[in-house]
Structures are given as C-alpha cells and as structure tokens.
KEKE-3310 file (N, C-alpha, C; in steps of 0.2 Angstrom, whole numbers, plus 5000, padded with zeros to 4 digits):
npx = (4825:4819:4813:4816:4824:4835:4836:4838:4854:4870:4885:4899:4912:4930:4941:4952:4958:4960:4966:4972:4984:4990:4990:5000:5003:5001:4990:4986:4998:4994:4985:4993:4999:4989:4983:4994:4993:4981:4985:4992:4985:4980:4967:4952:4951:4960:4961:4949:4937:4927:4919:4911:4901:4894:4880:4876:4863:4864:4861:4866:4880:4886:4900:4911:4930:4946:4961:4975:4986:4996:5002:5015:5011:4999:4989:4974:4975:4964:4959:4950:4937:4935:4923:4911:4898:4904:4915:4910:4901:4911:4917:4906:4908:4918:4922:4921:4919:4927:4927:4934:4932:4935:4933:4935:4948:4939:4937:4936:4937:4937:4935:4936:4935:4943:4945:4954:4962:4973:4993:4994:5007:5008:4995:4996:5005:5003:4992:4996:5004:4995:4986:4983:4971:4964:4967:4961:4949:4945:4946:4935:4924:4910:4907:4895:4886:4872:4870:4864:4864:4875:4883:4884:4893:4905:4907:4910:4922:4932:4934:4942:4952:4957:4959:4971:4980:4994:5001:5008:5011:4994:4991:4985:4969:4961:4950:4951:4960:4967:4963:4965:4962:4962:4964:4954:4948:4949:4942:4946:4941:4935:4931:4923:4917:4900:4896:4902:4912:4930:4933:4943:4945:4952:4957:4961:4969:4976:4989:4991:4988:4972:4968:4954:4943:4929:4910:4904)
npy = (5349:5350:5363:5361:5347:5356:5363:5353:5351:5347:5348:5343:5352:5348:5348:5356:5370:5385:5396:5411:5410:5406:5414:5424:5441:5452:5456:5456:5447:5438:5433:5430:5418:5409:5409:5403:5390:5387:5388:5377:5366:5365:5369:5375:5388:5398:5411:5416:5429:5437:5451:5465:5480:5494:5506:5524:5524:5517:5505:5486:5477:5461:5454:5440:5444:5441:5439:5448:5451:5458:5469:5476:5469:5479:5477:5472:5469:5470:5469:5479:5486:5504:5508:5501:5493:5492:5497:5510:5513:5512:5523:5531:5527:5521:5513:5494:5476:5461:5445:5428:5410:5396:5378:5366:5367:5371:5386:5402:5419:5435:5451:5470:5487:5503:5508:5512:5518:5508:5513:5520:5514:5502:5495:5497:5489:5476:5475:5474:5461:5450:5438:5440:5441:5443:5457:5464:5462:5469:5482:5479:5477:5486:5486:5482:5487:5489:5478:5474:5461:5446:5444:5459:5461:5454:5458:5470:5467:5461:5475:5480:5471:5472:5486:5485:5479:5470:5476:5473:5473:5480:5494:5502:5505:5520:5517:5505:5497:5493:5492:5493:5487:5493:5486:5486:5480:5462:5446:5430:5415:5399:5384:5373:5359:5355:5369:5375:5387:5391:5410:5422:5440:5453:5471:5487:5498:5516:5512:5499:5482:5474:5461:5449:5436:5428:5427:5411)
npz = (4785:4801:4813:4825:4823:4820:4833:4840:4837:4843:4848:4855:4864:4869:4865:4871:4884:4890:4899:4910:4910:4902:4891:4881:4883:4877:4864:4850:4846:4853:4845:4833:4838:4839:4826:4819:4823:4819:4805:4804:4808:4797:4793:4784:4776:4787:4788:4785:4788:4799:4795:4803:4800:4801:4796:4793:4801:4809:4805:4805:4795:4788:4781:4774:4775:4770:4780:4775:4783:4800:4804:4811:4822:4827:4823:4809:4793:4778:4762:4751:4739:4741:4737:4737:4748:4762:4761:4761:4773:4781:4779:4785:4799:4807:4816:4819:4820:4819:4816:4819:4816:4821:4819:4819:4827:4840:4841:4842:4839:4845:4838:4841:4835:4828:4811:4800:4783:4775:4771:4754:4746:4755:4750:4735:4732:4739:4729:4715:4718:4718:4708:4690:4683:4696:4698:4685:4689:4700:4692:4684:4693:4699:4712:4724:4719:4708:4694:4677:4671:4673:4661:4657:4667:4663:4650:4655:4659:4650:4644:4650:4651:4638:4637:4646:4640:4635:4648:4662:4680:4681:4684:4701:4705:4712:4717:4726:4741:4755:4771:4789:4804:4821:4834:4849:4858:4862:4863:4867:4862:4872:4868:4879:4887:4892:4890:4898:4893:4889:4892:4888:4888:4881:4886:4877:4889:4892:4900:4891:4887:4897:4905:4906:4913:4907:4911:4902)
capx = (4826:4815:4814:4814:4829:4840:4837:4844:4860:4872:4892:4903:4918:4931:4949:4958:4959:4964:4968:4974:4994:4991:4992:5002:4999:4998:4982:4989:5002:4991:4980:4995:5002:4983:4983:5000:4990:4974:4987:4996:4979:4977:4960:4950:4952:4959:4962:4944:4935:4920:4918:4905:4901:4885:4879:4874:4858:4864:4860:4873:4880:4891:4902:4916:4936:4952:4966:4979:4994:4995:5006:5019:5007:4996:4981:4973:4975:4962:4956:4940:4933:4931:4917:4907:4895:4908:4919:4904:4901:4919:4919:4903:4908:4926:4921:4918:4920:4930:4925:4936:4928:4938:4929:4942:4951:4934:4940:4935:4939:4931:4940:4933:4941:4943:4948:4959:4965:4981:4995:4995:5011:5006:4989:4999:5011:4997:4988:5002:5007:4990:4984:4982:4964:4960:4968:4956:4941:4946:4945:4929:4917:4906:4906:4890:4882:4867:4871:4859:4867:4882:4886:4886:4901:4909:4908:4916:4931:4934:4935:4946:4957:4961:4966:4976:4983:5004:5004:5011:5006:4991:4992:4979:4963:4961:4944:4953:4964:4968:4963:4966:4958:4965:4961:4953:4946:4948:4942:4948:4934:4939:4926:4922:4910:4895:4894:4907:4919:4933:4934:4947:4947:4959:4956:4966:4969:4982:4995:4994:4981:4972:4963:4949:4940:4921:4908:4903)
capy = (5348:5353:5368:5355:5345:5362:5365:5347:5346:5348:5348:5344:5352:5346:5348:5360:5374:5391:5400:5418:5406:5402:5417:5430:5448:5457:5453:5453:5442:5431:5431:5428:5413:5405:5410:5399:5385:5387:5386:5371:5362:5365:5371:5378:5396:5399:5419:5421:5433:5439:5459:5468:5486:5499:5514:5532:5523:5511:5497:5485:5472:5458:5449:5438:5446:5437:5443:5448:5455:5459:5475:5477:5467:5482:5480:5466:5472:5467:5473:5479:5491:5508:5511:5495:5495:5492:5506:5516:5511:5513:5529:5536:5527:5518:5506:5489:5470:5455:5438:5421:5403:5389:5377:5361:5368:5373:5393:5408:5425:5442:5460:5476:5492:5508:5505:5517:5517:5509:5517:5517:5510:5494:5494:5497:5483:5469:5474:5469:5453:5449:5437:5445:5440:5446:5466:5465:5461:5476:5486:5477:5475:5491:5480:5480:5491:5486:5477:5472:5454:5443:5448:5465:5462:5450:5465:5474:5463:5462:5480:5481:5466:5475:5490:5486:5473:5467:5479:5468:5473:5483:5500:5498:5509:5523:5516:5500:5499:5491:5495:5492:5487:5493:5484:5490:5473:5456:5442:5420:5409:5391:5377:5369:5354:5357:5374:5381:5389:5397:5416:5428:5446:5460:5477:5494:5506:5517:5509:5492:5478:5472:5451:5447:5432:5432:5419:5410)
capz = (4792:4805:4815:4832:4820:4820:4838:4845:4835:4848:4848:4864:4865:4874:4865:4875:4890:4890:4905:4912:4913:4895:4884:4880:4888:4870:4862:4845:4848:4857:4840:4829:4841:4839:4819:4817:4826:4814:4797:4806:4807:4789:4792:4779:4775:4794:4788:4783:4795:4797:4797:4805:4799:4803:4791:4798:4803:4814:4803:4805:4791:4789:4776:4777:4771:4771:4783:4775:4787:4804:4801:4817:4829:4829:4817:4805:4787:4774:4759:4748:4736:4742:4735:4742:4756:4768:4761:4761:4780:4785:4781:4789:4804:4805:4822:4816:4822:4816:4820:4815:4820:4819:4821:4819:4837:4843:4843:4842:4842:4843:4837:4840:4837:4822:4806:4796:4778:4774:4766:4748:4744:4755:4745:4730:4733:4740:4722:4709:4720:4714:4698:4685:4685:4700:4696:4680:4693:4703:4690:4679:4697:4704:4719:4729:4716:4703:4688:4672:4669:4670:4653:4658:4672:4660:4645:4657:4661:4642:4641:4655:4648:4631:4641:4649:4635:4636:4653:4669:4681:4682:4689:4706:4706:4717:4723:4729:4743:4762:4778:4796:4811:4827:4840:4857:4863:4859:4866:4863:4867:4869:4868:4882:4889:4894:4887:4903:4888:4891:4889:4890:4883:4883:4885:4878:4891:4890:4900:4887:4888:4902:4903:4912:4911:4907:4910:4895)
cpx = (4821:4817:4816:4822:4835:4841:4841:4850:4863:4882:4895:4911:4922:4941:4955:4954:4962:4963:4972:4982:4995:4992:4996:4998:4998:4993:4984:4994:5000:4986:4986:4998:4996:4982:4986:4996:4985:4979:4992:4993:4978:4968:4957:4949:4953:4959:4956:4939:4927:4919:4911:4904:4893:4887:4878:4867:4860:4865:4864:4874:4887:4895:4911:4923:4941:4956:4972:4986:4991:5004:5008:5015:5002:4989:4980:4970:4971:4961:4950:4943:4932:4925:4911:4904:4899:4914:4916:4903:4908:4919:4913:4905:4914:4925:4918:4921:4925:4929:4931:4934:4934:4937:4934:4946:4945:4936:4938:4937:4937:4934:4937:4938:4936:4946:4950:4961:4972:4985:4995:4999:5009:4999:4991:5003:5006:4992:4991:5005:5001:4989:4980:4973:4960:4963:4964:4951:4940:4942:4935:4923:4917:4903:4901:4886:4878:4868:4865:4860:4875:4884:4889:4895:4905:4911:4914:4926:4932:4937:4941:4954:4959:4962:4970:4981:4991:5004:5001:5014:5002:4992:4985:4974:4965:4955:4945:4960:4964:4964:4964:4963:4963:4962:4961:4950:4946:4948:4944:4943:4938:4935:4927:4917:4907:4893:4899:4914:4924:4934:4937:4948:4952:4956:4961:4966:4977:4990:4997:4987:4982:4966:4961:4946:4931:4917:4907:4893)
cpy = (5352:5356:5363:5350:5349:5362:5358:5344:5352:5348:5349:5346:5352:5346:5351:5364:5380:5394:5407:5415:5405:5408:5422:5438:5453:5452:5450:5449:5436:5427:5427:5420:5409:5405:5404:5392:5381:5384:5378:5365:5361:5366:5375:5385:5397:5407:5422:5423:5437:5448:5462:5477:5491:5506:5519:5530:5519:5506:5494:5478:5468:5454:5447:5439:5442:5443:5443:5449:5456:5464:5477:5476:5474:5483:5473:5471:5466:5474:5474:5486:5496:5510:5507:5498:5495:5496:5511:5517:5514:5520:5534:5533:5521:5513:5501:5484:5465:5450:5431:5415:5399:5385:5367:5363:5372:5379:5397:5415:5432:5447:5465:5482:5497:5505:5511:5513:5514:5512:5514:5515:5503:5492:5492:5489:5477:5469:5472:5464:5450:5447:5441:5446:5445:5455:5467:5466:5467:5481:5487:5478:5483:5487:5483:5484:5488:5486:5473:5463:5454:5443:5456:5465:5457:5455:5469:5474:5463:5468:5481:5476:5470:5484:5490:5480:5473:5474:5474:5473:5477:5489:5499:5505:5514:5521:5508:5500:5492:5497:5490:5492:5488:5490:5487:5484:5469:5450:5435:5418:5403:5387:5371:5363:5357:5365:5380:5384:5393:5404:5420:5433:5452:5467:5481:5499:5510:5516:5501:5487:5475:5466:5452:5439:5434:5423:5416:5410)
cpz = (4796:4811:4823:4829:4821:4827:4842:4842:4841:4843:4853:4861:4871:4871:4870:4881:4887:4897:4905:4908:4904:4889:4885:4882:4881:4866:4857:4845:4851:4851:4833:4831:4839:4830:4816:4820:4821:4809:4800:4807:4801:4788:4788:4780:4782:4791:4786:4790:4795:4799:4796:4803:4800:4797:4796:4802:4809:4811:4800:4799:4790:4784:4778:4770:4771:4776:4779:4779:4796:4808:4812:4826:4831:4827:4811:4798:4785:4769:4754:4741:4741:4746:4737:4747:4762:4766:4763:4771:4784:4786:4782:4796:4805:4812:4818:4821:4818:4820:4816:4819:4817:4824:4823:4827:4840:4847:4840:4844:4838:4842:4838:4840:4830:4817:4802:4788:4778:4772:4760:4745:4747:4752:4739:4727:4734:4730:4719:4713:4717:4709:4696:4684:4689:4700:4692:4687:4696:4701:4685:4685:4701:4708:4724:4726:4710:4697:4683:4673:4672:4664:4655:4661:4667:4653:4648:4657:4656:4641:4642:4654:4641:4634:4644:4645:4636:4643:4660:4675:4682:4686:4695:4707:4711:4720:4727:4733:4751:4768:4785:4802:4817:4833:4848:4860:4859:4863:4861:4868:4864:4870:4873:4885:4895:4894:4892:4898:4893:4888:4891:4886:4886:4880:4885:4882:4888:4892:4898:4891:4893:4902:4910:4911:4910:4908:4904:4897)
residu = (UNK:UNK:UNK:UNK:UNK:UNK:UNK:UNK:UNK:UNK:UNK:UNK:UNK:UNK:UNK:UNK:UNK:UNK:UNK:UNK:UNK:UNK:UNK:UNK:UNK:UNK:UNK:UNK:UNK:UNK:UNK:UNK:UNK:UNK:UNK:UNK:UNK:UNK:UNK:UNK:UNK:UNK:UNK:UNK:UNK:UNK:UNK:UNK:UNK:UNK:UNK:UNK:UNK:UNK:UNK:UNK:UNK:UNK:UNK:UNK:UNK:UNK:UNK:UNK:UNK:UNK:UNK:UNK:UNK:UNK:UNK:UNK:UNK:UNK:UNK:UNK:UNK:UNK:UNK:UNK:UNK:UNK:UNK:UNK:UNK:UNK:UNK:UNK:UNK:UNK:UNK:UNK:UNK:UNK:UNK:UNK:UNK:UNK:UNK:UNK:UNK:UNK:UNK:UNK:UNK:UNK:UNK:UNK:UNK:UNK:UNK:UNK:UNK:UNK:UNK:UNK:UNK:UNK:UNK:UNK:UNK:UNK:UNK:UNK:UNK:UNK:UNK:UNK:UNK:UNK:UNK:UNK:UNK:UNK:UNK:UNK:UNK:UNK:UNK:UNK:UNK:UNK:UNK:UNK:UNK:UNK:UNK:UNK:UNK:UNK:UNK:UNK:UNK:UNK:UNK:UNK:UNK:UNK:UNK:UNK:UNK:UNK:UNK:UNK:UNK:UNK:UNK:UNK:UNK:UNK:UNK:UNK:UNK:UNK:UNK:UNK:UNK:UNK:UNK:UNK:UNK:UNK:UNK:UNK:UNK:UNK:UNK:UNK:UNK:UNK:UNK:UNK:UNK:UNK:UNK:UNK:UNK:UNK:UNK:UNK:UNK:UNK:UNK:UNK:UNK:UNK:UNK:UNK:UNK:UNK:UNK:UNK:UNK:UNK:UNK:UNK)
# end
C-alpha cells in the first residue's frame, strides 16, 4: 500500500450521539455503563487497553493490558510483571494513560491519572484464579528483559513446571502483582460524521467530577 493509499482511507461515522443529558455524572460509572455495552456487542477483546507510561527521562512507552476489575468505581485494575518496563516506569513515575478503542461502536475513551500498587491479597487471589499455564509463565518469564533463545524461556518453564510439580495452585511471585489507576480525567469520544465527534471529559476536583465538552 502506498503512502497516498494510507492517507485516503477514510471511515464515516455515524452510529450514535453522546451529549452532556446522556451520561452519568461519575466518570467511572459512566465508563462501566459503556464497558457493558462494548461486552454486549461482543467485540473483540472490548477490556484490552492500551497503557501509556514514561521513564525518568521523559521517554514515553506504550503496550496494550487487559482490564481486569474496576474496584469500587474508583480505579481500573490491571496486572504485569513488577519488574518489566512498565513496572520499572510506574515506579519512577506512577502518572500514566489508558486508552480503549472500540471501534465496532465507533468509541473511545481516554484515562489519565496515578497508578498505585494493589493490595496483595487481591493480587494474590487474581493469580491462583489463573490457568495453570499462565502461573508457570509468571514465574518462567524475566519480562521485558534479554533472553538467548526460545529454548532458553521454554527451559525455564520446564524448571518451573517440576517445581512446582502435584502443587495447585501456585504460590504468586513477589515480582508479580496488580495495580491501579486512579483516575483524574477521562474523557468519551463518540464518532461522528464529518469528523464533528463528540467529546465529553470529566475532571477531579475536589468537590467530585466536573464535564465539559471539547471540540473535536
């Protein structure tokens, strides 16, 4: 495809409307109401998200996590590695992004905020619901760190699979856990024709969130 090919694909959207009348006055609650919408569409991976993180440097990076939870309407749980780049990340600088597209109800929505540690019991508990598989992986992958081979990471899992042999289920790493995003903005963008979308975000003060509209 040609550079001229890329630039004249288009897409009109035209499904819906969102208005100021139309959402809910708590952010999260307005994202869990749109969430239930997405898994009611059966759209593909509607809970995968895309998080943004920065190092000490500034320089910012992205990869996309699953949502787990949305722990008393206050925060979007996911979880990782620690020790990964975006462990690494988090914990020189705990501001980050979340982004989900769905692109089937031509929606979007933007998260920004801090991000904290879970507690380790709901870490603990999300790990041993977990196949079994994936509690080996935990344990077998130095995630986002330099390996020789695929052999290597597959030796590993082996070792880790007869360690842990007839025990159900796995005890959960300390370099593997949950964390939380708090939210302080979020906006819902809603696809509209001729590129006039709709966009409405919520900001935290401290007497509870406040919606604006924005242009698109």
């Amino acid at each position: 495809m040609t550079d001229q090919q890329l630039a004249d694909l288009r897409q009109t959207y035209a499904q819906r409307t969102l208005t100021e009348a139309d959402v809910h006055p708590d952010a999260v609650r307005q994202f869990r109401a749109w969430l239930d919408e997405a898994l009611a569409a059966h759209l593909d991976e509607p809970t995968a998200m895309t998080l943004a993180t920065v190092n000490e440097a500034g320089q910012p990076s992205a990869r996309v996590v699953l949502l787990k939870g949305l722990p008393d309407d206050q925060g979007f749980l996911f979880f990782t590695n620690y020790d990964s780049r975006k462990g690494q990340e988090l914990a020189t600088s705990p501001l980050a992004a979340i982004t989900f597209f769905w692109p089937g109800l031509e929606r979007q929505v933007r998260i920004e905020g801090r991000v904290e540690k879970a507690a380790e019991a709901v870490s603990t508990q999300y790990f041993q619901s977990r196949p079994r598989g994936s509690q080996i992986g935990a344990w077998a992958s130095p995630q986002s760190q330099p390996i020789q081979s695929r052999e290597e990471l597959e030796q590993r899992e082996q070792e880790v699979e007869s360690r842990f042999a007839g025990q159900e289920p796995l005890p959960r790493p300390e370099h593997w856990g949950g964390y939380v995003l708090r939210p302080q903005r979020v906006e819902f963008w809603q696809g509209r024709p001729s590129r006039l979308h709709d966009r409405i975000v919520y900001e935290r003060h401290t007497d509870g969130w406040k919606l604006s509209r924005l242009a698109p």
